[in-house]
C-alpha positions, 0 to 999 in steps of 0.5 A, a space after each residue: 650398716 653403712 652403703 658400702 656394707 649393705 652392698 657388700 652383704 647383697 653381693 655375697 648373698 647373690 653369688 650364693 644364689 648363683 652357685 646353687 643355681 647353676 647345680 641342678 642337684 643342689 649343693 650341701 652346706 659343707 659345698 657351700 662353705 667350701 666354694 663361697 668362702 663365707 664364714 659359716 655364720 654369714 652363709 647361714 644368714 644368707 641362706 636363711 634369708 634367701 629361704 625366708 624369701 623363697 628364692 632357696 629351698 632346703 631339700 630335707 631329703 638330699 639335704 641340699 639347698 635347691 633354688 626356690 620357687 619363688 623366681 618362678 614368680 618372678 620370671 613369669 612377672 618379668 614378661 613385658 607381654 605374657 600373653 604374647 608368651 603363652 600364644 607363641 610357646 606351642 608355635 615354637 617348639 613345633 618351629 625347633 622341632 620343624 627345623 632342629 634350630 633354636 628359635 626365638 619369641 622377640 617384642 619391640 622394647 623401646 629402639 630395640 628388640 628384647 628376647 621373651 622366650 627361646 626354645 634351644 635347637 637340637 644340635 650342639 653348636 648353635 645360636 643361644 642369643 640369652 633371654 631378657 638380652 636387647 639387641 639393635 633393631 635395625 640389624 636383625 631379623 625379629 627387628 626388621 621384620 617388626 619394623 615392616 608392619 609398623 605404621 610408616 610415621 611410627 617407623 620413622 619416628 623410631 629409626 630417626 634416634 637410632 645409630 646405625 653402627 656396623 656390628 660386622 661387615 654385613 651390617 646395613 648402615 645406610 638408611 635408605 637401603 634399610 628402607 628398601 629391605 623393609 619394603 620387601 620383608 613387608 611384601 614377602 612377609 618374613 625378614 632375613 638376618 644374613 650375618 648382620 649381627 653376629 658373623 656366622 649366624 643367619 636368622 628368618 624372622 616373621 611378624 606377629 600381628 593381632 586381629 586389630 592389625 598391631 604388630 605385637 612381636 616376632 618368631 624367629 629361627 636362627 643358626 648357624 650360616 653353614 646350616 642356614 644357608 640363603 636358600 633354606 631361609 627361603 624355605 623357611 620363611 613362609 613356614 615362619 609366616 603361617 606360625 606368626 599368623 597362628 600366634 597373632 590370630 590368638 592375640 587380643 587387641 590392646 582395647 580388650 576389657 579387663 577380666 573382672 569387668 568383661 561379662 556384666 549383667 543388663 537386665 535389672 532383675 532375673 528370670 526363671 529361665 532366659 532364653 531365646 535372645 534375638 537381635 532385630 536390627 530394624 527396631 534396634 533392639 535385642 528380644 529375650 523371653 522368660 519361658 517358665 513365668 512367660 514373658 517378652 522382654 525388649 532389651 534397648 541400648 543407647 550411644 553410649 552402651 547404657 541400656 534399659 531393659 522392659 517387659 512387651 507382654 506376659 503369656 500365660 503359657 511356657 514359651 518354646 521357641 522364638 525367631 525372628 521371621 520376614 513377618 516379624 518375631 514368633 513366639 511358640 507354645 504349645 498348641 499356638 503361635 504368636 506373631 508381634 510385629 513391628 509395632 509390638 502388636 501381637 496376633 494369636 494363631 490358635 491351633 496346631 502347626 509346624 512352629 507348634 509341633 511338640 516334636 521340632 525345636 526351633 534353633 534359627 533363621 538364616 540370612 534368608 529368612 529361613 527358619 531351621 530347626 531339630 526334627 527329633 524321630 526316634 533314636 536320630 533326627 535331622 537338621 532341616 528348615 520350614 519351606 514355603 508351604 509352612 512343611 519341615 524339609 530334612 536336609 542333614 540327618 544325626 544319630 545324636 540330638 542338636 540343641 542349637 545352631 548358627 548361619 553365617 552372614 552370607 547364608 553359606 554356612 552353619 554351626 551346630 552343636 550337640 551337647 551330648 557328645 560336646 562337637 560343634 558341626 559345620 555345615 555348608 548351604 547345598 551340601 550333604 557333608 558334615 565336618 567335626 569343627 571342634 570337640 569339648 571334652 565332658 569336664 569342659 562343660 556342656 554346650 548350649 549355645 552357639 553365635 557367630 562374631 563378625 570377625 569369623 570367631 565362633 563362641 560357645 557357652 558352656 552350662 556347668 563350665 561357668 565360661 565362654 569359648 571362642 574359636 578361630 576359622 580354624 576350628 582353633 581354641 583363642 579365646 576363654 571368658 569367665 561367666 558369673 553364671 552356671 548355666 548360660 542358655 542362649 547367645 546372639 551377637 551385636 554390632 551397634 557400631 562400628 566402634 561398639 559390638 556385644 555378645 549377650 548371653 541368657 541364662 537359667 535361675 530355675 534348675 540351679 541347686 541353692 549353693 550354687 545360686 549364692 555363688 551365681 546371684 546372677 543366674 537368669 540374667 541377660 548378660 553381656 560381654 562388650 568388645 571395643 574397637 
């Protein structure tokens, strides 16, 4: 076959593709005859080429050739960032629904801005710029408002091989008064389009930016001028603003590790039952105990994140709670307390006292060197601290059990999270209210540990969910992380560095059944997800 035959062949088989793709309800042979004008020998060749390929399906009920599922594949492919599509996708249809306009999902692609995902406005004349189609970036408003958060040196270095031809008379030719526009759109947050691509057409536009500060895109809502008017684009705008900030919050920085390498294991052997994981900052080190073969384990990493991990000392009875106090770190059992100080000395405390008491579970020690616990009495109990006087204070009462929590930094506010109803709770220092934070339902798995990041996000390990969770200030889901383990037991998190921090999980070996051990060879490890600059 020779070039001119090959591309004839791939042209009729591309116009066939096109014609049953513009039928919803698919097309009959005797249609595709008739409107291909292909002899029938070639069309069924096409045809049985394009099913072999799963771009076309025969649908053996209607007996019509539908398109395939296989584009579906290939469109999703096709996304320059598909996490950017699926963080965007709920902010845009609530913008459409919000406004009754189409609006739009834009990322930089080279000098120019590249439509990804457009949700269509409600009403019969409006904009319907196609996906997949580049436009200039200086002249609309997902371009202007992406050049407003890019780094000054970055901008010029773009702007400076672009022409800036007038697409219509509005159309900003003069590059210093581009720069002026762009130093108001950063300021406000959002860019206008105020028929400078397209006569008849306004658009507002809003920067989307990760948490590491990177412009990665951005929301737009266009239509036309006569509905669209200045003033209503100022409406718009911060409405814009907040969607692009709800996106962008959902957003990982370039940095992120991949998947498969993002929980790895630190401890070279496992225990019965991990738990308790407590980071003590002046020594540099992260305490973790084994509580059925009862041990201490030190975990020290290195400049360079390799770590080593040692037993302080074995006890001869279950451990049942560890926190790290002013004095240094306490272990419980039944019946005692020990203390190890700084210099791994440790000191036995014989006899009952409240770190003992069989009917408090330790949870954590706010900034303040309190230590709170779960006081269990009856069918309710409360959340409270040790004071002073070394005596249980009550501070916030529920009607079901809380299993672990968290203070931030500052010692403002908490987390707590009862596994059985599966709600993390926020607390507040000084008040009695308590507010439903987030909520996982039952298949999601049970939550059994709860850590704060530096950033605000707080993370959840789920027993039998195999994952992690972190959510936003806002009590927003943004982030799911795969565990090779079934039931993780315990979170803290670590800054090393400025440009290195981790999340470290324990995890239980003893209660898992045996199939699930040989999908989970890692059970009672300590875990770790790291988190680069």
């Amino acid at each position: 076959m020779s070039v001119g035959d090959g591309t004839a062949a791939l042209s009729k088989a591309l116009t066939v593709l096109e014609m049953v793709g513009a039928t919803p309800h698919g097309m009959t042979n005797a249609e595709l005859l008739d409107a291909a004008g292909l002899p029938k020998t070639t069309l069924y060749r096409i045809l049985a080429t394009l099913i072999e390929h799963g771009l076309l399906r025969r649908d053996a009920t209607h007996r019509v050739y539908r398109l395939g599922f296989r584009y579906l594949e290939l469109v999703r492919n096709s996304y320059l960032m598909p996490d950017l599509v699926a963080a965007a996708t709920a902010e845009l249809r609530a913008l459409r629904d919000l406004t009754g306009e189409t609006t739009y999902l834009a990322a930089l692609d080279g000098s120019e801005v590249i439509s990804l995902e457009r949700c269509d406005g409600a009403h019969s004349q409006r904009s319907a710029s196609a996906l997949g189609r580049s436009k200039p970036v200086y002249c609309t408003g997902q371009g202007k408002a992406i050049l407003s958060r890019m780094p000054r040196d970055e901008r010029d270095t773009l702007l400076r091989n672009v022409t800036m031809t007038a697409l219509t008379p509005r159309t900003i030719t003069d590059r210093r008064r581009l720069q002026v526009e762009l130093r108001i759109t950063a300021a406000r947050g959002y860019a206008v389009d105020d028929e400078e691509i397209v006569l008849g057409v306004r658009c507002v536009a809003a920067p989307i930016v990760d948490n590491a500060g990177h412009v990665r895109g951005a929301l737009s809502v266009a239509g036309p001028a006569y509905r669209m008017s200045l003033a209503r684009l100022e409406l718009l705008g911060p409405e814009l603003v907040e969607a692009a900030r709800r996106v962008g919050a959902q957003l990982q920085s370039g940095g992120r590790a991949t998947e498969t390498e993002e929980v790895s294991a630190v401890s070279p052997a496992w225990a019965f039952h991990g738990a308790f994981p407590v980071w003590w900052n002046a020594r540099g080190t992260l305490y973790w105990a084994d509580t059925l073969a009862p041990a201490l384990h030190a975990f020290e990493t290195g400049a360079d994140g390799v770590g080593t991990d040692r037993i302080v000392c074995q006890l001869d009875a279950p451990i049942s709670g560890m926190q790290l106090r002013p004095e240094g770190l306490l272990l419980a059992q039944a019946g005692r307390h020990l203390l190890l100080a700084a210099d791994e000395t440790l000191t036995v405390h014989e006899g009952a006292s409240v770190w003992s008491e069989p009917d408090i579970t330790l949870l954590c020690t706010d900034p303040h060197g309190h230590t709170w616990g779960w006081f269990q009495r009856g069918s309710h109990g409360h959340l409270g601290f040790v004071n002073a006087s070394q005596r249980f204070e009550a501070v916030w009462k529920f009607s079901e059990v809380i299993d672990s929590m968290t203070w931030s930094a500052d010692g403002t506010h908490a987390y707590a999270a009862a596994s059985a109803s599966g709600t993390v709770y926020m607390l507040r220092q000084g008040s009695s209210s308590v507010r439903r934070f987030a909520a996982m339902p039952p298949g999601s798995g049970r939550l059994s540990a709860v850590a704060l990041d530096d950033r605000g996000g707080v993370w959840t390990a789920l027993r039998d969910g195999w994952s992690l969770m972190r959510f936003s200030e806002e009590g927003a889901l943004d982030r799911i992380v795969s565990l090779p383990v079934a039931a993780p037991t315990g979170l803290v998190f670590v800054r090393h560095s400025e440009a290195r921090a981790a999340l470290y999980i324990t995890s239980d070996r003893n209660h898992q059944p045996i199939e699930s051990l040989a999908s989970a060879p890692l059970s009672g490890h300590l875990l770790r997800l790291q988190f680069d600059a």
